[in-house]
Structure formats: C-alpha cells, structure tokens
N, C-alpha and C positions, 0 to 999 in steps of 0.2 A: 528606450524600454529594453528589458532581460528578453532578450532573444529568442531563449527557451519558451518563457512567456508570451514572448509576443508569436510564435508559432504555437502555441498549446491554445492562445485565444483566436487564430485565425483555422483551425482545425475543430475549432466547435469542443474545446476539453476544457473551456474556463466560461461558465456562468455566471451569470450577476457577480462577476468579481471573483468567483470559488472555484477552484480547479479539482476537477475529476480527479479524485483519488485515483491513483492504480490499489488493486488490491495487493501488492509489495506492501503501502504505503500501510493499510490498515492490519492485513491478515500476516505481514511476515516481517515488519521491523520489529512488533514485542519478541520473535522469538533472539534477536542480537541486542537485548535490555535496551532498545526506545523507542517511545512510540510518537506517532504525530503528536499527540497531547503535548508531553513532555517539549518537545520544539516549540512547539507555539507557546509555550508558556513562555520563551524568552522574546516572541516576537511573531505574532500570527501572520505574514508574513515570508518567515526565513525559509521556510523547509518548502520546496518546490516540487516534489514526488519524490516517490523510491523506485526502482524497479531492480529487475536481478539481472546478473549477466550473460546468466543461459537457465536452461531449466536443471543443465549438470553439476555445474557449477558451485551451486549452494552460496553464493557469495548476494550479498544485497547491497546494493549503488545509490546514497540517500543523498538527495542532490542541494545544495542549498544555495539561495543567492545572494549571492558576494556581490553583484554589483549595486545592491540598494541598500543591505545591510553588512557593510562590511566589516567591522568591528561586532557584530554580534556572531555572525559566521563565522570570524576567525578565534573567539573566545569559545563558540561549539567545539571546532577541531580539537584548538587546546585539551578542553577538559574530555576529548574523546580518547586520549591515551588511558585514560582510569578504565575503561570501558576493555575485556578481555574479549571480546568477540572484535572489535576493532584494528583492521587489518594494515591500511594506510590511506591517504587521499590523494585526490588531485587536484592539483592548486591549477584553472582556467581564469581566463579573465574576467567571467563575470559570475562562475561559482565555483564552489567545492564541492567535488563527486566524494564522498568517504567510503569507506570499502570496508565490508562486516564478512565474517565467515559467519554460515549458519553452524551453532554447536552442532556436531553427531549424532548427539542423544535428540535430535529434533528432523532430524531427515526424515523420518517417515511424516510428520506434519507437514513440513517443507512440501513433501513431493503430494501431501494428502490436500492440501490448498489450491496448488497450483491444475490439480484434477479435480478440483471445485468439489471437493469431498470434506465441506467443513464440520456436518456435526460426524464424521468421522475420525475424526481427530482425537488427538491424547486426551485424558485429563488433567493431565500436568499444563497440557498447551491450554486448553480451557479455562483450567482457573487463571493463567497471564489473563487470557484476552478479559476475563469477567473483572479480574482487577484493575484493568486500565479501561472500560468500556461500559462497565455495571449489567444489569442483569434486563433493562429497558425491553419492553418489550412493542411492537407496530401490530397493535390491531385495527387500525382506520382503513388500510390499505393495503395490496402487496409489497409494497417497500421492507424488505426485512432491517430490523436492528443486526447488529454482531450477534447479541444474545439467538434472537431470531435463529441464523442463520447454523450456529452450534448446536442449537437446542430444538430444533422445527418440530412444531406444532403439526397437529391434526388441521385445527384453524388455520396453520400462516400456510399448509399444502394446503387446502382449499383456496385459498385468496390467490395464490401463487400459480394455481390450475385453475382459475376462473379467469384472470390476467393473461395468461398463454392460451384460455380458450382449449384446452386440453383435458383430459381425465384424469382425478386427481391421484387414480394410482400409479400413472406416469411422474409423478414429482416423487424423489426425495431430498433433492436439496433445495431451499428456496432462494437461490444466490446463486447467479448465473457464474458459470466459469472463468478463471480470468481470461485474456485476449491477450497471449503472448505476445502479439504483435506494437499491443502498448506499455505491456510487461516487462522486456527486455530493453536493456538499458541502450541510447543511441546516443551518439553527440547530436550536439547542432545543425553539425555539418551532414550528419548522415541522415537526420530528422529530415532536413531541408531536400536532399538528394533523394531519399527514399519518397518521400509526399509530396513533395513542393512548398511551395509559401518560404 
C-alpha cells in the first residue's frame, strides 16, 4: 500500500475509502487553475491531498500517487508545464509532490482561507470556487457546502450555532478553520516521526 495512504488511514483521515480533504485541497488549489474535480476526472484515485508549505510561502504541494497510478501521474506532470502557476515537482518513489505558486492578485484569499475567513473573500475568488463547485446549498444539517460556506446564511449560522451549542451571534463563518497542522505539507518520513504509525 502508498505509505501516505496507509498512514492517513491508520491516523483516522481516510473513511469508508475517502480521504479527508485538507482545505488546501478544496479552498486553494482553484486559486493555481486545478481543482480536485479536474484530477479525478483522469482517475478518482490519483490526487492524494494538497497542502501548502508554510502559511508564508504562498506555494501549494498537490501530491499524487505514482505508486498505483503511474502512468496517469506522470501524464498529470506532463500536461502541468501549460499550467503558469506551476512551479516544478518532486519525482518520490511512490508520488509526485507538484509545486504551484499562489498568483499575487490572490494573497489576500490565500491568507483569507487559511484564517477560515471564507465568505470574506474576493469576488473574483468566489466566482472560481462557484464555477468548479456550483451554488448547492445543505440545509438538512450543519455540514456546509463550499457555496454554504462563501455565502452563509442566517439559516446555515443557526444550524452551525445549534451544532457548537453556542449563540448564534458568536458564528460567522460556518466552516471551521483550517488545522495547520494537517495543512502543511510533510513527507513520509516526517508524518511517520512527527505522529507515529
């Protein structure tokens, strides 16, 4: 088994088969042109998380595994040179870490995500997200959509402040902030050294 893998499921980050998104994954690969979507369209699969490599940085680390799908992983690389946010990668033995700068014109999102400040965010960043994400909205339950979590409701804060058990004019975002701690990009080896397993 992918090592990454078999440590993200011995760590409780992989359910019924699906692995916990980092919010890199969802909230900051559209702003360097890809998103999960787009990856799993060649292979639901390939794409193993994204994370960044500090919060200074601006750079996002999208990891994919080469040891199960190697031929598709390395046809991703390939056509990642067309891609101008694409910086260079890391060829490991059993994936490729690719390396994106965040464009300039997107740092204050960047920094506005990472401080779980999502419907404060641009409208330029907004309509990415709504174009790869649609406009879906969760009213069964406090689980936010993307839409949700850009756009919060009167509704999805009440749901959100009933779920925390808190007053709902203590909410205004309904989307917890990210946890740098699984944010930040680590090998293997330091995953393994820093947690065990």
């Amino acid at each position: 088994m992918q090592e990454r893998l078999e440590w993200l499921e011995n760590n409780g980050y992989i359910n019924n088969n699906v692995i916990k998104n980092t919010k890199t994954t969802t909230f900051l690969m559209p702003l360097v042109g890809i998103s999960e979507l787009s990856i799993e369209h060649l292979n639901l699969k390939l794409l193993i998380n994204a994370h960044i490599k500090s919060k200074e940085d601006k750079l996002i680390y999208v990891i994919l595994n080469k040891l199960d799908f190697p031929l598709e992983a390395n046809n991703y690389v390939i056509i990642q040179n067309l891609n101008e946010h694409f910086v260079d990668y890391i060829d490991e033995e059993q994936e490729y870490i690719l390396i994106y700068k965040i464009p300039e014109h997107f740092y204050d999102d960047y920094n506005k995500i990472l401080d779980g400040q999502y419907s404060k965010t641009s409208i330029q960043y907004k309509e990415i997200m709504i174009r790869i994400y649609g406009i879906e909205n969760n009213k069964n339950n406090h689980l936010s959509t993307v839409h949700d979590c850009l756009y919060p409701t009167d509704f999805k804060r009440q749901q959100y402040a009933d779920f925390l058990n808190v007053e709902v004019m203590l909410i205004e975002e309904v989307c917890s902030r990210p946890k740098l701690h699984y944010e930040v990009y680590q090998t293997i080896e330091q995953l393994k050294e820093n947690y065990g397993n």
